[in-house]
PDB file of N, CA, C and O in Angstrom, chain B, residues numbered from 101:
ATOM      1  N   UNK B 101     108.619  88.334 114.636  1.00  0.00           N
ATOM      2  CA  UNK B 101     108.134  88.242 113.268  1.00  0.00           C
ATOM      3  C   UNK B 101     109.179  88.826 112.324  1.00  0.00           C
ATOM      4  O   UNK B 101     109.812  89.789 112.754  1.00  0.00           O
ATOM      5  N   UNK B 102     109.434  88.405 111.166  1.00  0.00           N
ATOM      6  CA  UNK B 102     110.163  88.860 110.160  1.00  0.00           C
ATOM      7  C   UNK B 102     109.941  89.944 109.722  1.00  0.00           C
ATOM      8  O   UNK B 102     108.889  90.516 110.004  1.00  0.00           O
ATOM      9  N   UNK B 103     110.685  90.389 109.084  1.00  0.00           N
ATOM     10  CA  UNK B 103     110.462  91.625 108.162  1.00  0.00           C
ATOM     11  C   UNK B 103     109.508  90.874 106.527  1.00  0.00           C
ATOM     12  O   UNK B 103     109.445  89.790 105.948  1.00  0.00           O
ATOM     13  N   UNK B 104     109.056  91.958 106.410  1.00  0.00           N
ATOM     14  CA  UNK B 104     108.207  91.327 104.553  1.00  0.00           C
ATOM     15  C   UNK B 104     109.155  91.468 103.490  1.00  0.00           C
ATOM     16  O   UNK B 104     109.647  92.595 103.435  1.00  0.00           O
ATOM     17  N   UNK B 105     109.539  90.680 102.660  1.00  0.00           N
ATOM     18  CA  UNK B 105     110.083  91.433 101.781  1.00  0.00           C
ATOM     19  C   UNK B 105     109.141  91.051 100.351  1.00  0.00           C
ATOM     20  O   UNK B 105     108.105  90.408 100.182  1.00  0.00           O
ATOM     21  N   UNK B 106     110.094  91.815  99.412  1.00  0.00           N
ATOM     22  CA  UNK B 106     108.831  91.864  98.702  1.00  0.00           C
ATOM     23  C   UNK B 106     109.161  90.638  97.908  1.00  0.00           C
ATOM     24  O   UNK B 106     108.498  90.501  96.880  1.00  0.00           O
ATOM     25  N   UNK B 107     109.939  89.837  98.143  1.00  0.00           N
ATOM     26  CA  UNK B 107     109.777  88.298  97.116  1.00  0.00           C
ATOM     27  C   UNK B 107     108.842  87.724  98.116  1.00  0.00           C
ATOM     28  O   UNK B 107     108.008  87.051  97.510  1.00  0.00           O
ATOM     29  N   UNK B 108     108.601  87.708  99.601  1.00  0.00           N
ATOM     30  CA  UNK B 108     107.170  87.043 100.308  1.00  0.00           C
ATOM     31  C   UNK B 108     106.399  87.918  99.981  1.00  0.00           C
ATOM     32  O   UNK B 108     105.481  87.439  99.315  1.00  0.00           O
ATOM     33  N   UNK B 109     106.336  88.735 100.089  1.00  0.00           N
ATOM     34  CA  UNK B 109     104.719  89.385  99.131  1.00  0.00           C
ATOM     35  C   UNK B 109     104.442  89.052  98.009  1.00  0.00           C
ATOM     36  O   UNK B 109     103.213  89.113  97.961  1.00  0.00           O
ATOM     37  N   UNK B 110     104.980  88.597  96.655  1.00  0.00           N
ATOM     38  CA  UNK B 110     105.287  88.395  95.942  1.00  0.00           C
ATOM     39  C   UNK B 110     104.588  86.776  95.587  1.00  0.00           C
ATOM     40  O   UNK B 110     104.123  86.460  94.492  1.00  0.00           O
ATOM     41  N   UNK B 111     104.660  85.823  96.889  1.00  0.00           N
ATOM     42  CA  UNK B 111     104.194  84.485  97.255  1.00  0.00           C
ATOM     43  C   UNK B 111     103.009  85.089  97.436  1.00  0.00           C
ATOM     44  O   UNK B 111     102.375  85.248  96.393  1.00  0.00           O
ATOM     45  N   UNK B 112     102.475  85.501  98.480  1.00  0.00           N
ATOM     46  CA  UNK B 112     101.476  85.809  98.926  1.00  0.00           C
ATOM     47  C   UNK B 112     100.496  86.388  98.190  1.00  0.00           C
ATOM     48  O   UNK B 112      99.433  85.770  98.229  1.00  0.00           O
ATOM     49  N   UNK B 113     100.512  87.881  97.194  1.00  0.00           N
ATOM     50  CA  UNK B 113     100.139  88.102  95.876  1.00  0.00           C
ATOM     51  C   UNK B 113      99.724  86.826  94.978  1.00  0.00           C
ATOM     52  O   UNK B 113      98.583  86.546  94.611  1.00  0.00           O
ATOM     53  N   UNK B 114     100.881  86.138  94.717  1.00  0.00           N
ATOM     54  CA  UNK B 114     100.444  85.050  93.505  1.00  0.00           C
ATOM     55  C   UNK B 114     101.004  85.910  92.331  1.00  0.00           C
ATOM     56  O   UNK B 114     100.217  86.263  91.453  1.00  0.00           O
ATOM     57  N   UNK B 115     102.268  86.254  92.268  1.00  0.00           N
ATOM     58  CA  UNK B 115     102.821  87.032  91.052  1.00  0.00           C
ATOM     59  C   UNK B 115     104.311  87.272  91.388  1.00  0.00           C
ATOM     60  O   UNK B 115     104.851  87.292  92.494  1.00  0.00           O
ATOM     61  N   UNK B 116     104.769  87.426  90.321  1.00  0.00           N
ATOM     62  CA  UNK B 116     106.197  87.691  91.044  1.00  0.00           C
ATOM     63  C   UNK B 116     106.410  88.757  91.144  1.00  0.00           C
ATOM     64  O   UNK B 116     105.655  89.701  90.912  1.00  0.00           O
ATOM     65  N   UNK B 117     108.028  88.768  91.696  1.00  0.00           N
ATOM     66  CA  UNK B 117     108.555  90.079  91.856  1.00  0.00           C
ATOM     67  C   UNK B 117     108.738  91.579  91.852  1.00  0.00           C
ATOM     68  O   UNK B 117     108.892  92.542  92.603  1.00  0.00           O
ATOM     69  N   UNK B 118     108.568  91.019  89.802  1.00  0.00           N
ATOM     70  CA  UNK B 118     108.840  91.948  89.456  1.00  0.00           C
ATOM     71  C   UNK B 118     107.725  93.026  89.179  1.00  0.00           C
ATOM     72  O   UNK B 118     107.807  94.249  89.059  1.00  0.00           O
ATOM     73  N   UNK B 119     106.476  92.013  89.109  1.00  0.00           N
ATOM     74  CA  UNK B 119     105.092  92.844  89.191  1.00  0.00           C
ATOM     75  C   UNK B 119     104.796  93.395  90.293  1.00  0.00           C
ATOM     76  O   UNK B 119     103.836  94.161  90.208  1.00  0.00           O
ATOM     77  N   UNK B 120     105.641  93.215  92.129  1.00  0.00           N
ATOM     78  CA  UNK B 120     105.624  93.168  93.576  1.00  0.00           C
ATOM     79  C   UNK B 120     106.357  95.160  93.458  1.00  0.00           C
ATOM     80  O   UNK B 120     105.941  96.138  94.079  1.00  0.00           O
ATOM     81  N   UNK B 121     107.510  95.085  92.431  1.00  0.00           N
ATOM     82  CA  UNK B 121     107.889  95.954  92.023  1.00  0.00           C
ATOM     83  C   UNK B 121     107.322  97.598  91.239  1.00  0.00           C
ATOM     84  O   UNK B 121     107.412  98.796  91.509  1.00  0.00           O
ATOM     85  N   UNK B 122     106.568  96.514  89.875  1.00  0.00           N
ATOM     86  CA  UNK B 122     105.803  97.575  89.131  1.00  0.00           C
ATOM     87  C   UNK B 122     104.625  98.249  89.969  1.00  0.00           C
ATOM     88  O   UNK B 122     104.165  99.350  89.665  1.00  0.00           O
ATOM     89  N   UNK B 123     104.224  97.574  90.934  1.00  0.00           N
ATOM     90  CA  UNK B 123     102.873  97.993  91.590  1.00  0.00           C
ATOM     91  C   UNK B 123     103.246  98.899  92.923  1.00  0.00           C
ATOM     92  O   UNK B 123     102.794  99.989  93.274  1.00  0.00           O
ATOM     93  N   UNK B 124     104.020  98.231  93.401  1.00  0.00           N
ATOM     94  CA  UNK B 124     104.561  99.637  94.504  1.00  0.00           C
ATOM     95  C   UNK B 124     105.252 100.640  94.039  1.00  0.00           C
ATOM     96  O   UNK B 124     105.190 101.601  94.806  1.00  0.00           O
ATOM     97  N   UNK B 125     106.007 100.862  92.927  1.00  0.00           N
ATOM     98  CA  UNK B 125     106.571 101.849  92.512  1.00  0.00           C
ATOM     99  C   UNK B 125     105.656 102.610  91.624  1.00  0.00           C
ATOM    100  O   UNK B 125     106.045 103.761  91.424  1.00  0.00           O
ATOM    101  N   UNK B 126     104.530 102.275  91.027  1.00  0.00           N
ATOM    102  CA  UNK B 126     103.337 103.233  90.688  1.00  0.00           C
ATOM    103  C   UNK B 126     104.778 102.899  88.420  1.00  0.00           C
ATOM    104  O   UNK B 126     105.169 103.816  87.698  1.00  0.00           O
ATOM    105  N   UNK B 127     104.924 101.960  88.285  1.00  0.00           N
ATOM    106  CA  UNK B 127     105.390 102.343  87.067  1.00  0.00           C
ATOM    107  C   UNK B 127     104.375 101.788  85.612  1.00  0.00           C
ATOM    108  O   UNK B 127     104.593 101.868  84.403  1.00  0.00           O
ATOM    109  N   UNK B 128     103.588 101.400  86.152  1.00  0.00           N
ATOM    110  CA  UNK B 128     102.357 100.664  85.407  1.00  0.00           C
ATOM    111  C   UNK B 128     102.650  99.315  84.736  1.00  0.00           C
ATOM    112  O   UNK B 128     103.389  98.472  85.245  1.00  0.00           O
ATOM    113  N   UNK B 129     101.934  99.146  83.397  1.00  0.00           N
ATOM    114  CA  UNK B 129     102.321  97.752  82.960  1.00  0.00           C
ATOM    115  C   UNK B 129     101.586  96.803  83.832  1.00  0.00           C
ATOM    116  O   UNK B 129     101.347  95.760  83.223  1.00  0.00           O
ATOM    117  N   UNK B 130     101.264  96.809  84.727  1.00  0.00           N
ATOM    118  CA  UNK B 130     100.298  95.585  85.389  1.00  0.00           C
ATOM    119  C   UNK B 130      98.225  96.014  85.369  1.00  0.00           C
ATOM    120  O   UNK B 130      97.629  97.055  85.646  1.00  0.00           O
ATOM    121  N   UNK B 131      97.777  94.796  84.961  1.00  0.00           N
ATOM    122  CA  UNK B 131      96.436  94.898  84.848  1.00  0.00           C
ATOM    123  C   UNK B 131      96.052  95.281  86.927  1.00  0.00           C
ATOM    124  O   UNK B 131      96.708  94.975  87.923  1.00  0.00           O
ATOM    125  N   UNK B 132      94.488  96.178  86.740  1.00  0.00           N
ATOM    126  CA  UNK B 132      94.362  96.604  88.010  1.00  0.00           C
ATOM    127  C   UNK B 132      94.289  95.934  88.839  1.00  0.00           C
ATOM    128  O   UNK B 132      94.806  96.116  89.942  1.00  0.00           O
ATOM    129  N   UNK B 133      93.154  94.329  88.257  1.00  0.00           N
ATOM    130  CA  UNK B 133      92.965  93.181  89.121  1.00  0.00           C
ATOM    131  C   UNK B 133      94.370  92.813  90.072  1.00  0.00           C
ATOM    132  O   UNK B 133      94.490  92.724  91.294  1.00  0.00           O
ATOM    133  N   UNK B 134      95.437  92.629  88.888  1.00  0.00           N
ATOM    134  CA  UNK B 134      96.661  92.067  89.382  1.00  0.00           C
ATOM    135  C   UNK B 134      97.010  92.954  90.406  1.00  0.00           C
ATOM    136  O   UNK B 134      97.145  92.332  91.459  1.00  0.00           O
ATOM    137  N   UNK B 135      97.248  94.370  90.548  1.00  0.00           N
ATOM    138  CA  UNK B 135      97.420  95.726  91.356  1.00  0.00           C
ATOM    139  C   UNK B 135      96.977  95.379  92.812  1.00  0.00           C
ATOM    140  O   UNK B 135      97.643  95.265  93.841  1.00  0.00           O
ATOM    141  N   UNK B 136      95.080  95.194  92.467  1.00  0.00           N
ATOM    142  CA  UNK B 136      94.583  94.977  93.858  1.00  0.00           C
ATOM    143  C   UNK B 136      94.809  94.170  94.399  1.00  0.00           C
ATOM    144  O   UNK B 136      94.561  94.201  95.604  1.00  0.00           O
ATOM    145  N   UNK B 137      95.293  93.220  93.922  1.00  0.00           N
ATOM    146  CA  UNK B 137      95.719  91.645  95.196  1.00  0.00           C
ATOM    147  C   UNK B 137      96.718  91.871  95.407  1.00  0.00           C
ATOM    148  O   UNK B 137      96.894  91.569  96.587  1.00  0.00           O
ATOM    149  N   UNK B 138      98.072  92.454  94.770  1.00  0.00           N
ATOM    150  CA  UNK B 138      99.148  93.077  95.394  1.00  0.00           C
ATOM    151  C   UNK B 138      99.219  94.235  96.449  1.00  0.00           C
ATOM    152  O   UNK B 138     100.178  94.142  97.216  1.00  0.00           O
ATOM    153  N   UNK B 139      98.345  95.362  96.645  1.00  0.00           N
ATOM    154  CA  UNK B 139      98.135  96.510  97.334  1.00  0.00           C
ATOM    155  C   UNK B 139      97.780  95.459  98.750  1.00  0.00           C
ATOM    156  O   UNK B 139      98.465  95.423  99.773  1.00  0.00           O
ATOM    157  N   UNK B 140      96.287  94.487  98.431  1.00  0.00           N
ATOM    158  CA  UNK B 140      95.735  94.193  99.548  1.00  0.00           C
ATOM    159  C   UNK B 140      96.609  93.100 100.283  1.00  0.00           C
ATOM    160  O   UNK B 140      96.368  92.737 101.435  1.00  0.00           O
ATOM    161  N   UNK B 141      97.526  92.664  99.602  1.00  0.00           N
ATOM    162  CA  UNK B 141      98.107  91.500 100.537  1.00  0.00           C
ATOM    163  C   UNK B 141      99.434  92.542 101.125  1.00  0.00           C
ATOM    164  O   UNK B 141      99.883  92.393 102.261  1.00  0.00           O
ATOM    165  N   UNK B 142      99.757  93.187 100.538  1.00  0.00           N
ATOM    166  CA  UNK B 142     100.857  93.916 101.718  1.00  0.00           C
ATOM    167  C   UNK B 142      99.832  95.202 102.755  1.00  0.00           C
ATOM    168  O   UNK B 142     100.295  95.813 103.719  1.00  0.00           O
ATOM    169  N   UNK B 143      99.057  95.280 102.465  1.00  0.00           N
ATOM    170  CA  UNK B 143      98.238  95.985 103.443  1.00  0.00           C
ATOM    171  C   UNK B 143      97.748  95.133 104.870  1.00  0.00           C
ATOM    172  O   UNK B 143      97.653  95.384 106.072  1.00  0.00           O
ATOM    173  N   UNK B 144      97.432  93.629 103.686  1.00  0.00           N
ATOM    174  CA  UNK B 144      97.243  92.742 105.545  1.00  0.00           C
ATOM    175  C   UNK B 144      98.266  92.197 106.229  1.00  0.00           C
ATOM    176  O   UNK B 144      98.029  91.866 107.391  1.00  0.00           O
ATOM    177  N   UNK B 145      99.214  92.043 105.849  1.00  0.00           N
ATOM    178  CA  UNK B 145     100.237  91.447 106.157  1.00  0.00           C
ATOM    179  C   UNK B 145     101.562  92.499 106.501  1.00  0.00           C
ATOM    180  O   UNK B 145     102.759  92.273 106.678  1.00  0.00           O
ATOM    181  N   UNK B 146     100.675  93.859 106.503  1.00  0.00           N
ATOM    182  CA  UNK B 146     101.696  95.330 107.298  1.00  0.00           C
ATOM    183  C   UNK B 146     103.179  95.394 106.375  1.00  0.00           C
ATOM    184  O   UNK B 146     104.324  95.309 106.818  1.00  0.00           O
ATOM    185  N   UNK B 147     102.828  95.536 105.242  1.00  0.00           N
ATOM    186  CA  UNK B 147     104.237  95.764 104.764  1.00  0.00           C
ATOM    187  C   UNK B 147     104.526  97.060 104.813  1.00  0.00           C
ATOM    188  O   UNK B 147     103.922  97.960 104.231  1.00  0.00           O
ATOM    189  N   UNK B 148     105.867  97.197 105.822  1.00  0.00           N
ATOM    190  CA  UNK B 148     105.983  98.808 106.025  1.00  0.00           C
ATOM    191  C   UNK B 148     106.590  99.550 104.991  1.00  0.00           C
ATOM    192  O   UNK B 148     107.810  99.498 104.835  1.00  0.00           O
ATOM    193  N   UNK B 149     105.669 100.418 104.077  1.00  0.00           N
ATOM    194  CA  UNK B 149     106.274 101.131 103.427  1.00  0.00           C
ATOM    195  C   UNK B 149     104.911 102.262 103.371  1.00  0.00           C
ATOM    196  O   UNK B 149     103.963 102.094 104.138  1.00  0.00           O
ATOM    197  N   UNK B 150     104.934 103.208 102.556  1.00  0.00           N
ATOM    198  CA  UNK B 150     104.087 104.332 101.917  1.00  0.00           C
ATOM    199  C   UNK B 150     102.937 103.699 100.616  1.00  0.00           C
ATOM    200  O   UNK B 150     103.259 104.253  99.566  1.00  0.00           O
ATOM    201  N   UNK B 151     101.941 102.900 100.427  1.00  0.00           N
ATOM    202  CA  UNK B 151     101.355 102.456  99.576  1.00  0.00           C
ATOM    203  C   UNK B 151     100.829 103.135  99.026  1.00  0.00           C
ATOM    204  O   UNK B 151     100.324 104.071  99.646  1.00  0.00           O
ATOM    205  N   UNK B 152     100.664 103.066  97.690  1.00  0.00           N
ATOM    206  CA  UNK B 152      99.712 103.910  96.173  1.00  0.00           C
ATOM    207  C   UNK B 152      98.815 103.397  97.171  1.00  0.00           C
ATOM    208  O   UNK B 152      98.944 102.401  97.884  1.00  0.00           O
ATOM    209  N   UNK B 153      97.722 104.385  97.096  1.00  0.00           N
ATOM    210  CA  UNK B 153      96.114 103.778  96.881  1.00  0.00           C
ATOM    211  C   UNK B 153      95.151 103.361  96.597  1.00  0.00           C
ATOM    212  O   UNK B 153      94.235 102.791  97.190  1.00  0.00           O
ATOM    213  N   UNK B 154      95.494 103.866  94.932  1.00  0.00           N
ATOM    214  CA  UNK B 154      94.651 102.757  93.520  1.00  0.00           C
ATOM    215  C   UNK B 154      95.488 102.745  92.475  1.00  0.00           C
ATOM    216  O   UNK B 154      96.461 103.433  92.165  1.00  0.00           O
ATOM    217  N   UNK B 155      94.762 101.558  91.840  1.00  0.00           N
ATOM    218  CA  UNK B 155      95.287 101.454  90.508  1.00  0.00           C
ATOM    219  C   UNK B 155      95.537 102.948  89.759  1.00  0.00           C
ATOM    220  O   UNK B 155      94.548 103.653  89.963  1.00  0.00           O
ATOM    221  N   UNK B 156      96.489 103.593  89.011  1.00  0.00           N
ATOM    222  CA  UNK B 156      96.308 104.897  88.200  1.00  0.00           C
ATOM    223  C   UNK B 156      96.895 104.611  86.778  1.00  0.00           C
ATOM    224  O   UNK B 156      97.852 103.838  86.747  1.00  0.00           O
ATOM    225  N   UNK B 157      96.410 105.175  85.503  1.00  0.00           N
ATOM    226  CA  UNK B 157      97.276 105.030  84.871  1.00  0.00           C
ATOM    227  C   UNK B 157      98.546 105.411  85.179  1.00  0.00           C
ATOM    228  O   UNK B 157      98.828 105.989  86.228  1.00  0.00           O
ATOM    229  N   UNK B 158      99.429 105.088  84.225  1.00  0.00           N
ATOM    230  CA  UNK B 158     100.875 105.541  84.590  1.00  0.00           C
ATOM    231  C   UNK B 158     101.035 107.045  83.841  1.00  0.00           C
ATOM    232  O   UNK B 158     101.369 107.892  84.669  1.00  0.00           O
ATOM    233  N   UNK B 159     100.916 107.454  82.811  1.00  0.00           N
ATOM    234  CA  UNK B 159     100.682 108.368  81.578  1.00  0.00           C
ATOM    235  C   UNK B 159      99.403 108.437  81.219  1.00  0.00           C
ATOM    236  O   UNK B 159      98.490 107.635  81.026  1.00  0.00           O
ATOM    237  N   UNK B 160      99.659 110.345  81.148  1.00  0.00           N
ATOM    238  CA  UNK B 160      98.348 110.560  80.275  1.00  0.00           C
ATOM    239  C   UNK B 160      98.663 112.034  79.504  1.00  0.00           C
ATOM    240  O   UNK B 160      98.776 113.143  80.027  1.00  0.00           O
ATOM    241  N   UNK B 161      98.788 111.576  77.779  1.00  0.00           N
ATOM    242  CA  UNK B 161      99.453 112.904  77.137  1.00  0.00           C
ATOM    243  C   UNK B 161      98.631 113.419  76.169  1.00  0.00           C
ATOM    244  O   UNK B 161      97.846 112.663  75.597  1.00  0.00           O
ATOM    245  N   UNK B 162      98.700 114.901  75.819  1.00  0.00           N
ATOM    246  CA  UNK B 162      97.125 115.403  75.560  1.00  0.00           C
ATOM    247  C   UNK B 162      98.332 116.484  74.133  1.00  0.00           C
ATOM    248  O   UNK B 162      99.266 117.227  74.435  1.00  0.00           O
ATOM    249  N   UNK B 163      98.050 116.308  73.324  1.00  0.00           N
ATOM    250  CA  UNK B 163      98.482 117.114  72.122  1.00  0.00           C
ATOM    251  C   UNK B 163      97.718 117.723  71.188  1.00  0.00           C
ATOM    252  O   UNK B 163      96.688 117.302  70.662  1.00  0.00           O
ATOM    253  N   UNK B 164      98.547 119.197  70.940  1.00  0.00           N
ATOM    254  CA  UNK B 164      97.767 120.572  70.469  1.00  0.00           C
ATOM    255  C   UNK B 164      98.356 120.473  69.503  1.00  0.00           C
ATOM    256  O   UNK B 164      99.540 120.793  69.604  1.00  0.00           O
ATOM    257  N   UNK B 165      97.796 119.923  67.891  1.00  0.00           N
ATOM    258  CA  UNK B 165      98.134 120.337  66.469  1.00  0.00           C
ATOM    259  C   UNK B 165      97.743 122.233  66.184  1.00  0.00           C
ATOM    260  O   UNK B 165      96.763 122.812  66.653  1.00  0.00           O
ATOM    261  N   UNK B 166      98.546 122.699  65.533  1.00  0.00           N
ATOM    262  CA  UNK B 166      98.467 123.729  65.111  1.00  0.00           C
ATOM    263  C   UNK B 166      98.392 124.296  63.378  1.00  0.00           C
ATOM    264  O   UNK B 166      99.281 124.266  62.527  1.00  0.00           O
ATOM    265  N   UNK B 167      97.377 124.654  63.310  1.00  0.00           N
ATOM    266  CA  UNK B 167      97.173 124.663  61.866  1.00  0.00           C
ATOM    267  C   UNK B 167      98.091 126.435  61.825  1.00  0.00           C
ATOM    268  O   UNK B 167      97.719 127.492  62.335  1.00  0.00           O
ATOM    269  N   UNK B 168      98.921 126.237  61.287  1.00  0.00           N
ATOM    270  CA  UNK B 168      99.969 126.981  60.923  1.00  0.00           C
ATOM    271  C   UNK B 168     100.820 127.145  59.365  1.00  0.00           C
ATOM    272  O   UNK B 168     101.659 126.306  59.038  1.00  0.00           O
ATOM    273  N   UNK B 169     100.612 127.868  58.826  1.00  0.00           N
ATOM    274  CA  UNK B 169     100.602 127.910  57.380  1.00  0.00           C
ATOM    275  C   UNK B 169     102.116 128.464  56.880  1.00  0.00           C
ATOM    276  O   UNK B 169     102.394 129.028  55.821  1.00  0.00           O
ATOM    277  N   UNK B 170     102.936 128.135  57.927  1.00  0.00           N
ATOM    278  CA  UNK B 170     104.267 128.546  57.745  1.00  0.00           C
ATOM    279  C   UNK B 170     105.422 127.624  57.120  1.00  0.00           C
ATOM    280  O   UNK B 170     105.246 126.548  57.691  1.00  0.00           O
ATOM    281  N   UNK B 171     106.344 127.500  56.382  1.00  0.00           N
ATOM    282  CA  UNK B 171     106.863 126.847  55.620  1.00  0.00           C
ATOM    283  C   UNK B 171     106.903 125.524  56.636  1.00  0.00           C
ATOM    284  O   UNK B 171     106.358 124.507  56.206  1.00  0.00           O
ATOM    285  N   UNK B 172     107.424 125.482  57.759  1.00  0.00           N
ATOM    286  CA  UNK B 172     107.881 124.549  58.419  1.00  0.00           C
ATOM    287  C   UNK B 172     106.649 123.250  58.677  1.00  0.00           C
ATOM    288  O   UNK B 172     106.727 122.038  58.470  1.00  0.00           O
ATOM    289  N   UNK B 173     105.463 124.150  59.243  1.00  0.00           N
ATOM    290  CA  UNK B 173     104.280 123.363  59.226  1.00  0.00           C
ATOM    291  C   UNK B 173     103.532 122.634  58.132  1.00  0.00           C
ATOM    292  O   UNK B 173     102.497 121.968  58.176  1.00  0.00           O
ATOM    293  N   UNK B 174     104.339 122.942  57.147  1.00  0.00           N
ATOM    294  CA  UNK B 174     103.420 122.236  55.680  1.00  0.00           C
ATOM    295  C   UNK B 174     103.863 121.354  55.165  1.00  0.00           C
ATOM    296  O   UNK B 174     105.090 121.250  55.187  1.00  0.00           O
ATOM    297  N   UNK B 175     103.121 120.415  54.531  1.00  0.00           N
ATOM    298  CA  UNK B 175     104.192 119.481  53.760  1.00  0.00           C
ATOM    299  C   UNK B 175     104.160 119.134  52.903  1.00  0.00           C
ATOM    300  O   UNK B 175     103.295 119.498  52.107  1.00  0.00           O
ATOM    301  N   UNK B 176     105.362 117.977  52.517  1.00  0.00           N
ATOM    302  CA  UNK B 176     106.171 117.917  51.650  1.00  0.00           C
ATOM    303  C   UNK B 176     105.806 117.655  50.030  1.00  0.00           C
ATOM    304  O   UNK B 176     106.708 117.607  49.194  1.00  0.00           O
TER     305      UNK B 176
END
């Protein structure tokens, strides 16, 4: 048997490459649906590598305004 690569996963998925890419490397940009038929077709078809386990976002950023009455904080 061949090795998988990921342009035949890629067939097999129903997506290309480069989404074969975004989804194993965890870099986001792909809807989850699209995710899970990529995860599950290299899962049946034994693609040897380390697989994410679910969809995750990619980012998640949480910001603290400071009410600070110092020249810098005020404006213009």
């Amino acid at each position: 048997m061949k090795k998988l690569t990921i342009g035949r996963l890629a067939q097999l998925a129903g997506v290309g490459v480069a989404t074969v890419d975004r989804v194993l490397n965890e870099r986001g940009g792909v809807a989850p649906e699209t995710a899970r038929k990529v995860l599950l077709a290299a899962r049946e078809h034994g693609f040897n590598r380390v697989l994410p386990e679910a969809y995750q976002h990619p980012w998640r950023i949480e910001v603290i305004l400071s009410a600070n009455g110092s020249f810098f904080f005020q404006k213009a």
